[in-house]
C-alpha positions in Angstrom: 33.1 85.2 172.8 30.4 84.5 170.4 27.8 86.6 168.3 25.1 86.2 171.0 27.7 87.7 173.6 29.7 90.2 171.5 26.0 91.5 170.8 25.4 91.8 174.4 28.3 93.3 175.0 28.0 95.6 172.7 24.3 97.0 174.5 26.3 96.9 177.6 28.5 99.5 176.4 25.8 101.6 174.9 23.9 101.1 178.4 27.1 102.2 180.1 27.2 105.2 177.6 24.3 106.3 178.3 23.8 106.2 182.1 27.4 108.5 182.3 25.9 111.0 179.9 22.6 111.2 182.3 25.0 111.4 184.8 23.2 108.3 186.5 24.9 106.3 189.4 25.3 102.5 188.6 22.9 102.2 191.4 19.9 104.5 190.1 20.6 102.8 186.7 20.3 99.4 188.3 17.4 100.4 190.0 15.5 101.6 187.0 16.5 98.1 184.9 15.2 96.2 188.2 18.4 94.6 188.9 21.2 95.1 191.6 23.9 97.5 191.8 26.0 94.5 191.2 24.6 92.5 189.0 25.1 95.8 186.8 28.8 96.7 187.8 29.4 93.1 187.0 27.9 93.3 183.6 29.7 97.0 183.1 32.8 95.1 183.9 32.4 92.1 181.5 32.2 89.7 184.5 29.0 88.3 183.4 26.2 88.7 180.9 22.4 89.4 181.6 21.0 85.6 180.4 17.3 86.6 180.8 14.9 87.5 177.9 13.0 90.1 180.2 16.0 92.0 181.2 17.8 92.0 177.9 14.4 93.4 176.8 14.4 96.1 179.3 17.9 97.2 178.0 16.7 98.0 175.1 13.6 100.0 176.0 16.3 101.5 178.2 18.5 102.2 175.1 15.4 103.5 173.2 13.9 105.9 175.6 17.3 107.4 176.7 19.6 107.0 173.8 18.7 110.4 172.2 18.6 112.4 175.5 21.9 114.3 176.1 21.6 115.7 179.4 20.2 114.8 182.6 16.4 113.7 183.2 
């Protein structure tokens, strides 16, 4: 794995973090990124990596807008 991926990963697992502290299915997650249930669960299992700019950019507005909240919304 290299630095680009290992720094994926590592927003991945914040993500992940996040949605269970919401208490947010993978699918309303998904949803609210604008990708598929599995395209998510693939990426929350380390199957794959999100490739596109726009998405990786919506992870972290998703990261910044939720990461401070500690219950549900």
């Amino acid at each position: 794995m290299n630095g680009a991926e290992r720094e994926i990963r590592v927003k991945i697992e914040r993500l992940r973090a996040i949605r269970k502290r919401l208490g947010w299915s993978e699918e309303v997650c998904a949803h609210r990124l604008g990708v598929t249930f599995s395209t998510l669960n693939r990426w929350e299992r380390g199957a794959s990596f999100p490739k596109s700019q726009v998405v990786l950019s919506a992870i972290d507005h998703f990261i910044t807008q939720y990461g401070h909240m500690g219950g549900r919304t």
